[in-house]
C-alpha positions as CSV (number, residue, x, y, z in Angstrom):
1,X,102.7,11.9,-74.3
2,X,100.0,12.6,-71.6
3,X,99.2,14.5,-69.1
4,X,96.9,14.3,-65.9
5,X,95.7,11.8,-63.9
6,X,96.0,8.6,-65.1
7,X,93.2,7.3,-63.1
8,X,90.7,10.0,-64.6
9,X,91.9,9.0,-67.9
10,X,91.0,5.8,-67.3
11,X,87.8,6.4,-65.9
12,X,87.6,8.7,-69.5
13,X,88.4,5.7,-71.6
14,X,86.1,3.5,-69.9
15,X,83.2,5.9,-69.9
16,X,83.4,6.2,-74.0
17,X,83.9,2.1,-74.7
18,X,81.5,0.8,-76.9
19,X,81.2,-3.0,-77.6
20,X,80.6,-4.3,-81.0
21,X,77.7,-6.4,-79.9
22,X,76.0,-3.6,-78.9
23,X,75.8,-2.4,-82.4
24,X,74.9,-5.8,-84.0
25,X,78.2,-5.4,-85.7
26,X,78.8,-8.3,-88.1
27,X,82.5,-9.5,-87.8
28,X,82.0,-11.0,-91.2
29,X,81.9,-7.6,-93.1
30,X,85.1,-6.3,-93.8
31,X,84.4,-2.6,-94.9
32,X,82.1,-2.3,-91.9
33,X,84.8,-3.5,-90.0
34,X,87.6,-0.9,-91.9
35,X,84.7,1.6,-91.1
36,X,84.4,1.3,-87.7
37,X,88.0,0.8,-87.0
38,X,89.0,4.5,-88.8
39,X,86.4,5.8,-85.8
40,X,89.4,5.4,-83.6
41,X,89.9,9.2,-81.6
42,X,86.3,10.0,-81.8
43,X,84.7,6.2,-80.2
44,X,86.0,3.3,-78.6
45,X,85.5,0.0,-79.8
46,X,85.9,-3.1,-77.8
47,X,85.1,-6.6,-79.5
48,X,85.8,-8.4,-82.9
49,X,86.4,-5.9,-85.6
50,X,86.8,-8.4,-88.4
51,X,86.9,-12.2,-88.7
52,X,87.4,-13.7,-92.7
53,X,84.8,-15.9,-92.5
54,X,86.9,-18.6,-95.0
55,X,90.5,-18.2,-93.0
56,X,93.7,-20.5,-94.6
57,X,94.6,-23.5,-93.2
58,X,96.7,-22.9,-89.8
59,X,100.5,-23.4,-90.0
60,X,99.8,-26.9,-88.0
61,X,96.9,-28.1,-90.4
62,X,100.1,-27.7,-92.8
63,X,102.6,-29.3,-90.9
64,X,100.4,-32.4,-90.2
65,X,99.4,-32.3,-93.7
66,X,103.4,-32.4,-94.6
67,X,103.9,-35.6,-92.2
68,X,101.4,-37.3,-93.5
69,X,103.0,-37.1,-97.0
70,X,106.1,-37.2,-96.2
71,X,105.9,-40.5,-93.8
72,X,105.5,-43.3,-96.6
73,X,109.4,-41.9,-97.9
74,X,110.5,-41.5,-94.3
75,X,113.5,-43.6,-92.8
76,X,112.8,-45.6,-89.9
77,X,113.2,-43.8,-86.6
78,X,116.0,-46.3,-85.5
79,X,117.9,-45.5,-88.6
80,X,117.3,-41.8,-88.3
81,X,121.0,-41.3,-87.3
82,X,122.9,-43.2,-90.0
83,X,121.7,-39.9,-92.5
84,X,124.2,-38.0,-90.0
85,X,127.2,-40.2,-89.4
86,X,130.8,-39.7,-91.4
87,X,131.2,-42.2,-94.4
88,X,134.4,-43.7,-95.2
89,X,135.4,-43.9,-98.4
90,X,134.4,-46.9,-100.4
91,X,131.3,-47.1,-98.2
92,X,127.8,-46.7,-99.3
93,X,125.9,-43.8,-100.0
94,X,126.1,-42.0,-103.3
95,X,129.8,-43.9,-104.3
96,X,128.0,-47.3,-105.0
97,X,125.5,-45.9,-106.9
98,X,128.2,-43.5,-109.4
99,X,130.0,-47.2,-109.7
């Protein structure tokens, strides 16, 4: 909860922001990083706190990764549908293969 104006505590906040740049912070040092960030209450930080300078792969680095292994196996797109349709018995599938 607060109290007051919020316009004065705005004026506040702004008044005690400090930008990372300003002091030559290296986004690539994580225990800086963990060190500045506990500051919070006593100094304002605005900026990039922490990048990992060797991130994973993204989720669609994997999922192009996935199609592109997975598309040599892959039906045909005009045969996509036969995977979903209702078999009668005696026809195809896993039946012929038991036989």
């Amino acid at each position: 909860m607060t109290f007051g104006d919020p316009e004065w505590q705005l004026r506040q906040h702004k008044a005690a922001l400090e930008t990372l740049d300003s002091l030559d912070h290296d986004p690539g040092d994580r225990l800086k990083a963990m060190a500045l960030a506990q500051e919070y209450g006593t100094k304002l930080y605005t900026g990039v706190f922490y990048r990992d300078p060797e991130p994973p792969p993204t989720y669609e680095a994997g999922v192009r990764e996935r199609h592109a292994a997975l598309r040599p196996q892959a039906p045909p797109r005009d045969r996509i549908l036969e995977a979903f349709r209702p078999r009668r018995d005696g026809e195809g599938g896993d039946e012929e293969a038991r036989s």
